[in-house]
Z-matrix of the N, CA and C atoms (Angstrom, degrees):
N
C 1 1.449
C 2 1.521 1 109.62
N 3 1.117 2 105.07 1 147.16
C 4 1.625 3 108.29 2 176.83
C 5 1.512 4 127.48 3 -114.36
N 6 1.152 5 108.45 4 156.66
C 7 1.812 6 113.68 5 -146.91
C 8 2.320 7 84.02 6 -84.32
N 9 1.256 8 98.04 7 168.28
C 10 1.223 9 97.73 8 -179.74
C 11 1.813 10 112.19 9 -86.79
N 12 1.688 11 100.22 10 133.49
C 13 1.525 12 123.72 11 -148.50
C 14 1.644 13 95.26 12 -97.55
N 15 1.094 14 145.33 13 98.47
C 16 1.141 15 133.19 14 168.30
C 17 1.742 16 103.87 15 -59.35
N 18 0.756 17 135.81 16 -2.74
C 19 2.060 18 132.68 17 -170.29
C 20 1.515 19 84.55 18 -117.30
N 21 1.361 20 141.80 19 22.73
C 22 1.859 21 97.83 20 -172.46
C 23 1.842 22 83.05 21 -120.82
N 24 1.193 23 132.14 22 173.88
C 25 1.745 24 138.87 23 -105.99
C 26 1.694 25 73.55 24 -108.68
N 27 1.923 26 123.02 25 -48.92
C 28 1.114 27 113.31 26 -168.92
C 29 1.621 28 127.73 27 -79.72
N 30 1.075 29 108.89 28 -14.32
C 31 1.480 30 134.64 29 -175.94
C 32 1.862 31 85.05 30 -76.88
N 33 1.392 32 108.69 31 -82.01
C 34 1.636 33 99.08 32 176.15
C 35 1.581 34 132.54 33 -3.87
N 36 1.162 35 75.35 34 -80.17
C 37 1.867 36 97.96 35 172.43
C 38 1.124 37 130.59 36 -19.34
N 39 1.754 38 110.28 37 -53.82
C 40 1.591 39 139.80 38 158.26
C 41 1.027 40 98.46 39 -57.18
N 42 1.336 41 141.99 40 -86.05
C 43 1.028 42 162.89 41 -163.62
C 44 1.836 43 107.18 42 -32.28
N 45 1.121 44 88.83 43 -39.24
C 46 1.998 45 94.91 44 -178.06
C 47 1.334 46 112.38 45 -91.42
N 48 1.597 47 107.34 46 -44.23
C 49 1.297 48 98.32 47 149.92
C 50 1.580 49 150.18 48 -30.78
N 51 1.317 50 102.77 49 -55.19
C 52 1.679 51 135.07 50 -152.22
C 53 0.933 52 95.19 51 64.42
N 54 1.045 53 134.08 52 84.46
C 55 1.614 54 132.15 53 123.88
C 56 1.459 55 124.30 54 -78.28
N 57 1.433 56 97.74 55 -41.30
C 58 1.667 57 121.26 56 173.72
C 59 1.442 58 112.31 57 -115.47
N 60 1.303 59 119.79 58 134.88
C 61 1.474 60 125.08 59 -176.60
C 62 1.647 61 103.42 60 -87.87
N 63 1.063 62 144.75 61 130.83
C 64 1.310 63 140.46 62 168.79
C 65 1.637 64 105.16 63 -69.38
N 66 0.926 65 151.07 64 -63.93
C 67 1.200 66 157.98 65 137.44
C 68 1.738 67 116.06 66 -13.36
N 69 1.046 68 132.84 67 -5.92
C 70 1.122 69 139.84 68 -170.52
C 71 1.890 70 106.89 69 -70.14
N 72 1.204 71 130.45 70 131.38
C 73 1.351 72 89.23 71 -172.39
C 74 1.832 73 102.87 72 -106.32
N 75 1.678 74 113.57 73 30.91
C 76 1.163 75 131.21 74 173.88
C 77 1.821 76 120.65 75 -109.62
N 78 0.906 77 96.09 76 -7.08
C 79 1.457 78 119.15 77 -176.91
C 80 1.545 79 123.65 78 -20.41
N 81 1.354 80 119.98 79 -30.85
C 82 1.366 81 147.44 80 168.05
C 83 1.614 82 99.02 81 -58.81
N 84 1.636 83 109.71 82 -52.29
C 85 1.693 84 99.93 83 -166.75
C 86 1.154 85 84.67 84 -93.86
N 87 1.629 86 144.45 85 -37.34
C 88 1.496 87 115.09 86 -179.10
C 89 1.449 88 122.70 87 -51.14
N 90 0.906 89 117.08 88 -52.72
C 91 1.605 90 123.58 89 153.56
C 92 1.924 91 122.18 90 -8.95
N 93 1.995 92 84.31 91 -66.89
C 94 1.912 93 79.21 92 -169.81
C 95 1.382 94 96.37 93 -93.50
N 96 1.783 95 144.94 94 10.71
C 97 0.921 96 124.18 95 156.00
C 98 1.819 97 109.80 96 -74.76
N 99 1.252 98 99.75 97 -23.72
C 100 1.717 99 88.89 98 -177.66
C 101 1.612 100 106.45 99 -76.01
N 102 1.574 101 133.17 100 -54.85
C 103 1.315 102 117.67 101 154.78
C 104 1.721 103 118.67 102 -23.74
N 105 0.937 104 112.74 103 -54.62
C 106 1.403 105 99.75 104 -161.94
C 107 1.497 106 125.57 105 -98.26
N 108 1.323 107 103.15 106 -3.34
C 109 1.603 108 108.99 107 157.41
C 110 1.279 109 119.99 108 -142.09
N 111 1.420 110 108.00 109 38.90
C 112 1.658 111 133.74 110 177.54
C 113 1.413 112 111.90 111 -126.88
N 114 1.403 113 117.21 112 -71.25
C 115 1.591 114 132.31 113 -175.63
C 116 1.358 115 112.93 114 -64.25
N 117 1.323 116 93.24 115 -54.94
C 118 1.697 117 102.10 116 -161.66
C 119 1.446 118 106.44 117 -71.27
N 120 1.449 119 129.29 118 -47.32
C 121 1.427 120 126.81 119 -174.49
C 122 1.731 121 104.15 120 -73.32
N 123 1.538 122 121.66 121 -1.40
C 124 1.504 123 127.92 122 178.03
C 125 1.309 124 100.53 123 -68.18
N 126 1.641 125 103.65 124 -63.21
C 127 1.165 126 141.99 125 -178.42
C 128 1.538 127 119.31 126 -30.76
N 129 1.150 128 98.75 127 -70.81
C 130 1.667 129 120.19 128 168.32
C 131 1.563 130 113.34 129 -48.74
N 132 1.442 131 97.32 130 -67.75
C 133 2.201 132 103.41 131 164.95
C 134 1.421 133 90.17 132 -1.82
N 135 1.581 134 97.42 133 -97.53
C 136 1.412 135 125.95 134 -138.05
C 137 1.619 136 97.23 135 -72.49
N 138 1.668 137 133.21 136 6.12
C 139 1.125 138 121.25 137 157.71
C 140 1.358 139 105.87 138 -85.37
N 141 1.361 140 133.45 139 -31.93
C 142 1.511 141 137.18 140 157.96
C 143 1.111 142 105.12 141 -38.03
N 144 1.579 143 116.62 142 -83.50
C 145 1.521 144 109.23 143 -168.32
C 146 1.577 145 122.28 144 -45.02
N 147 1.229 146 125.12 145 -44.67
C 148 1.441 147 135.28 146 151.18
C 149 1.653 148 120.17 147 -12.28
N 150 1.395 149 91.67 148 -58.11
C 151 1.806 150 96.53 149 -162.69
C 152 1.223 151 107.86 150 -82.30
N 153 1.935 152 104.20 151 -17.58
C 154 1.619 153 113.72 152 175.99
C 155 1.348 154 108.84 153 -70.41
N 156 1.785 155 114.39 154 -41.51
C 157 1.292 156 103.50 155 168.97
C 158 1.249 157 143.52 156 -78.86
N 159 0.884 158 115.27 157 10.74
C 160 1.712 159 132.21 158 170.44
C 161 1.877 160 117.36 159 -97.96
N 162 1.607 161 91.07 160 3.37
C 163 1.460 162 87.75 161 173.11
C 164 1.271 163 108.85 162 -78.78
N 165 1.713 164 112.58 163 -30.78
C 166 1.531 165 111.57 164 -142.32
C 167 1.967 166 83.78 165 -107.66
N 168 1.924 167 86.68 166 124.12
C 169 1.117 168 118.00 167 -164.56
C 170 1.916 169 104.05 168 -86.95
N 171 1.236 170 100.56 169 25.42
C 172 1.828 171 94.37 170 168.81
C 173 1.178 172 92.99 171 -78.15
N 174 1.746 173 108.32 172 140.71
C 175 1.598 174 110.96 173 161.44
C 176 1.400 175 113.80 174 -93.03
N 177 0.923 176 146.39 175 -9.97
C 178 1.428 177 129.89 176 143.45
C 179 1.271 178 124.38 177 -50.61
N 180 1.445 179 108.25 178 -57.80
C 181 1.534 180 96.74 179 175.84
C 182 1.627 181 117.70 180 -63.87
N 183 1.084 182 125.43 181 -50.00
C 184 1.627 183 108.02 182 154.47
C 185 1.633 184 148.40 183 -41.33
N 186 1.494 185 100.99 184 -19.12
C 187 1.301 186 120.47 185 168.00
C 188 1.969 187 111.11 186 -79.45
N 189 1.739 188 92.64 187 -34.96
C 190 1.247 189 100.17 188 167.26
C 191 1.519 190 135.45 189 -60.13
N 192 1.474 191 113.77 190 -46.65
C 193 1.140 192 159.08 191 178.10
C 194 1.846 193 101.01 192 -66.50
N 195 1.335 194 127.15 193 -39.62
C 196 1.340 195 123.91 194 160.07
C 197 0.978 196 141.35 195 -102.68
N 198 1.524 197 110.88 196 18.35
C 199 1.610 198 138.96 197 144.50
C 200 1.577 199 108.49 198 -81.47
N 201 1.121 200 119.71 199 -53.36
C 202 1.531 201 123.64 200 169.39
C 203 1.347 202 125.45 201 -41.76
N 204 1.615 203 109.26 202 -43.15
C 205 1.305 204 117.32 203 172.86
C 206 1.403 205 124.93 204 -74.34
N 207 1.370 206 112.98 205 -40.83
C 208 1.484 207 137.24 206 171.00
C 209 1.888 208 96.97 207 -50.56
N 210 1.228 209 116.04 208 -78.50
C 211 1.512 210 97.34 209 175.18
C 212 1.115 211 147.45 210 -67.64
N 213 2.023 212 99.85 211 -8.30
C 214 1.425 213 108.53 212 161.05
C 215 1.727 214 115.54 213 -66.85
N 216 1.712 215 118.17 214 -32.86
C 217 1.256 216 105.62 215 176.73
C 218 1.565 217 120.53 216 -93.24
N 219 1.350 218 126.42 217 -2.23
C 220 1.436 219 126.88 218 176.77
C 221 1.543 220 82.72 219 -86.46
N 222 1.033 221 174.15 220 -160.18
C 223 1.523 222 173.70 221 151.54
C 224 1.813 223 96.22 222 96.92
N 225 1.341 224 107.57 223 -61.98
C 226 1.408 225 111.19 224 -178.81
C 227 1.739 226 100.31 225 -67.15
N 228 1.399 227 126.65 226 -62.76
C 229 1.303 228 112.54 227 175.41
C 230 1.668 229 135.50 228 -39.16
N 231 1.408 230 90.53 229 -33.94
C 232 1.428 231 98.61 230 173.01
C 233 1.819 232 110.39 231 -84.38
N 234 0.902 233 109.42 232 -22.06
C 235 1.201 234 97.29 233 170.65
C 236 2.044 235 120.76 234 -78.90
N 237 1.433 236 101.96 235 -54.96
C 238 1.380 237 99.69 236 175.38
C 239 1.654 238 109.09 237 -50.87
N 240 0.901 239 138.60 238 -42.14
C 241 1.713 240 150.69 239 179.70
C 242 1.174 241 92.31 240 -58.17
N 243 1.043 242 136.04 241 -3.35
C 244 1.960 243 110.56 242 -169.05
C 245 1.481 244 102.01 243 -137.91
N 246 1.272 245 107.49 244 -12.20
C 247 1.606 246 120.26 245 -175.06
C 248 1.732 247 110.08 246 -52.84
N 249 1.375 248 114.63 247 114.11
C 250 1.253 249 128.62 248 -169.81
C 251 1.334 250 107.53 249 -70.07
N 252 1.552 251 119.13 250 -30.51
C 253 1.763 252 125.85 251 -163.78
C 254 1.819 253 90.33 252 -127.98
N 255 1.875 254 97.36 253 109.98
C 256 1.076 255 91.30 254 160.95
C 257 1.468 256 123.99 255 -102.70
N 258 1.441 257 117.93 256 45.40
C 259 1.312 258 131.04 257 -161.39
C 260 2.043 259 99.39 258 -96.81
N 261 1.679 260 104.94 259 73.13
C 262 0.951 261 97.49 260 167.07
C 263 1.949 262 116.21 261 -160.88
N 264 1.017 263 121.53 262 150.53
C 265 1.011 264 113.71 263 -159.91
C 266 1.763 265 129.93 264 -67.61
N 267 1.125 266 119.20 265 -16.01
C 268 1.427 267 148.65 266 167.32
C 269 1.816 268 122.11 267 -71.80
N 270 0.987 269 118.51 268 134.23
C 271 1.236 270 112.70 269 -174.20
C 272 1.607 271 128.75 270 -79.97
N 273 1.085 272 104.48 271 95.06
C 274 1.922 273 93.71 272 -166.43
C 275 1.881 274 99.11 273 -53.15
N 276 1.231 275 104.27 274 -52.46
C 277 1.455 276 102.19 275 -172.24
C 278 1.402 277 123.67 276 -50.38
N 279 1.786 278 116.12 277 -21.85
C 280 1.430 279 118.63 278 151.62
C 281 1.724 280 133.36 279 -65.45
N 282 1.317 281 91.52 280 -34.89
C 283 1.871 282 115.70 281 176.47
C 284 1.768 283 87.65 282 -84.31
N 285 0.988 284 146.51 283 -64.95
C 286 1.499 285 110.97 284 172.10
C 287 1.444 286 140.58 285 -31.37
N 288 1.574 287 96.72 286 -56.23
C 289 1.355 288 103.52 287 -166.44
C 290 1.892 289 99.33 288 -91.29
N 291 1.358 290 117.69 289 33.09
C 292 1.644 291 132.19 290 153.55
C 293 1.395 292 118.90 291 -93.19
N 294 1.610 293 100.77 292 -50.86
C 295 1.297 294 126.10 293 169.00
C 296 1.840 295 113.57 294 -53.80
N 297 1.365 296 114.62 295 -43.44
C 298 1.126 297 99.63 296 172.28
C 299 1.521 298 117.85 297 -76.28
N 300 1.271 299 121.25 298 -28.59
C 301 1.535 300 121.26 299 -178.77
C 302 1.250 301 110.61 300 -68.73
N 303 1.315 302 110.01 301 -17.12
C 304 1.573 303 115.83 302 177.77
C 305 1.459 304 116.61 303 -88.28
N 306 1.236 305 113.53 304 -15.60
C 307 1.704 306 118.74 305 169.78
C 308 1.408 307 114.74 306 -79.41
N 309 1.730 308 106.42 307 -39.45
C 310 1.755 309 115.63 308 -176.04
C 311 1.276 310 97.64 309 -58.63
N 312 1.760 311 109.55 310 -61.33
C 313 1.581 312 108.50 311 -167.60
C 314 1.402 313 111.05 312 -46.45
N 315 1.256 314 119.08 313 -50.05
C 316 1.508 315 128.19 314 -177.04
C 317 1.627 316 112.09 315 -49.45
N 318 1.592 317 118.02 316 -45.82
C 319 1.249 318 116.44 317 172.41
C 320 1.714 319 128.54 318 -104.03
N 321 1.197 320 105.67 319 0.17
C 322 1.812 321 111.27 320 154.35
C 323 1.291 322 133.45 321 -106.24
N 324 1.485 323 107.65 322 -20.04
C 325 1.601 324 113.05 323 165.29
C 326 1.226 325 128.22 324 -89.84
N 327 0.946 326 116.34 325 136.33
C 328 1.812 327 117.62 326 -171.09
C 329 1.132 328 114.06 327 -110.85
N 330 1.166 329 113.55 328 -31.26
C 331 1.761 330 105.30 329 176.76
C 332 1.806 331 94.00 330 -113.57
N 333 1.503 332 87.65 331 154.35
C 334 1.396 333 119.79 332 -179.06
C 335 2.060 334 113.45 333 21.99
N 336 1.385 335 82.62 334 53.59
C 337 1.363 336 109.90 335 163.69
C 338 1.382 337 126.36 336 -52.62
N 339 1.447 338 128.29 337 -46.48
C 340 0.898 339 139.64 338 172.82
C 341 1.675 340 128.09 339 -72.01
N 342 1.740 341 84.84 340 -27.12
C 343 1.800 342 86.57 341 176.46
C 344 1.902 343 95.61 342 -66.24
N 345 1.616 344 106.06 343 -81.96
C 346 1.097 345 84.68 344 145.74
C 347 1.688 346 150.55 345 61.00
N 348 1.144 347 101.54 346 -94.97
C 349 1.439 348 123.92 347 -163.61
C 350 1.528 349 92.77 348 -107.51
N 351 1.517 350 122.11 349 -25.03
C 352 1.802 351 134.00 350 -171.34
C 353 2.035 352 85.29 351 -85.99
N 354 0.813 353 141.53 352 -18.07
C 355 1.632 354 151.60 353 -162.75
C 356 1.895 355 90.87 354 -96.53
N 357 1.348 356 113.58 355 -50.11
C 358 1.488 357 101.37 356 -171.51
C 359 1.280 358 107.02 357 -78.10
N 360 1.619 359 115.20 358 -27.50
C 361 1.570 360 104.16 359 174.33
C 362 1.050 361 134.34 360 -78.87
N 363 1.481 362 114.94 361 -15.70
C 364 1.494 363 122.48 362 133.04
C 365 0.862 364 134.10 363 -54.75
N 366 1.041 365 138.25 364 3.94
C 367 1.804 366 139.01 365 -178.61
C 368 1.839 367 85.29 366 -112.55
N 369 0.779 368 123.78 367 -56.47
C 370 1.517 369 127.42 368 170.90
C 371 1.327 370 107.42 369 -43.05
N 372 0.791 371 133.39 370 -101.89
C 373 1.588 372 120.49 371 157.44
C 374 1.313 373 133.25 372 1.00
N 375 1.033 374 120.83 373 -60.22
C 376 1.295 375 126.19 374 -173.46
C 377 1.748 376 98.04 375 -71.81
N 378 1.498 377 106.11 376 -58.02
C 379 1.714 378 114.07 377 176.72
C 380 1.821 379 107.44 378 -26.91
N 381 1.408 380 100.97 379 -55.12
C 382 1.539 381 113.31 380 -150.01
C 383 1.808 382 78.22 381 -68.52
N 384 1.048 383 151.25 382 -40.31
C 385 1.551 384 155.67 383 -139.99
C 386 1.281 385 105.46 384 -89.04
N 387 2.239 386 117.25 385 -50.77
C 388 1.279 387 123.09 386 171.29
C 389 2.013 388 89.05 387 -73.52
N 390 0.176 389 146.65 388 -51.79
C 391 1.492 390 139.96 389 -141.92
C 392 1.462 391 95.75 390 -65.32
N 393 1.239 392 137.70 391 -40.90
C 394 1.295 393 164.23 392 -111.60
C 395 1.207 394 88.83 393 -118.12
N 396 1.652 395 114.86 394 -81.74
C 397 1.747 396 107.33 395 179.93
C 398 1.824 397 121.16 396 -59.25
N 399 1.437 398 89.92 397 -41.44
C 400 1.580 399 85.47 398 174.02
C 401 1.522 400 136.15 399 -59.49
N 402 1.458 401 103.66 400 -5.55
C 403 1.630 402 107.89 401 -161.79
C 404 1.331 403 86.00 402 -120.99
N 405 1.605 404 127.50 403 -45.93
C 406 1.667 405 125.00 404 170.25
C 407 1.384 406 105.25 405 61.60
N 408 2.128 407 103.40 406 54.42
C 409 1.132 408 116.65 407 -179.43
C 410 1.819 409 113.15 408 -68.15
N 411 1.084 410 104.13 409 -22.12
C 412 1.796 411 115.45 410 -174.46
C 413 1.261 412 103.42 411 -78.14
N 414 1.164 413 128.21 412 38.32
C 415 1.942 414 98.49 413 169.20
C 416 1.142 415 102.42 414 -125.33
């Protein structure tokens, strides 16, 4: 595991933002307060909106809706795969191999695909949460 990188691409990000103060001399809990009442309630949203969209039984718009997803997760694959700094506490190689179950489901399941696909982002979720206490990247 790696200590927290002020130079690596995701640390930045915050950093330009302010979300995270580099200078902070708490930085560890600024960190898992932003996971945990930043990410995770993001996270969750858009598993809501998800399960909302899998109610509505147009098949176009669901056909639509699993093209959307399909390039929303080859986008994420290609990104974790290319990531220069693996200085982070989460497993890309788990968030890949979600991302791929989430493309199959998307292109071998036909019915209620999307619920589905709302099931892997919960497992993603939940992963990033055990992963989180067990590794007790914030201290």
């Amino acid at each position: 595991m790696c200590t927290i990188n002020i130079n690596n691409e995701y640390e930045n990000i915050l950093f330009k933002t302010n979300l995270l103060d580099k200078n902070s001399k708490q930085l560890g809990k600024d960190r898992q307060q932003l996971f945990n009442y930043i990410c995770i309630p993001i996270r969750l949203l858009l598993l809501i909106v998800l399960l909302s969209l899998s109610q509505i039984q147009n098949t176009n718009f669901q056909i639509i809706l699993r093209i959307l997803l399909i390039i929303m997760y080859l986008i994420t694959i290609i990104h974790l795969s290319s990531k220069k700094s693996k200085c982070q506490w989460w497993s890309n190689e788990y968030e890949i191999f979600l991302s791929i179950m989430a493309i199959l489901v998307c292109f071998f399941v036909k019915e209620n695909t999307v619920f589905y696909v709302s099931l892997i982002l919960f497992a993603s979720i939940a992963g990033g949460i055990v992963q989180s206490i067990l590794l007790n990247p914030f201290k």
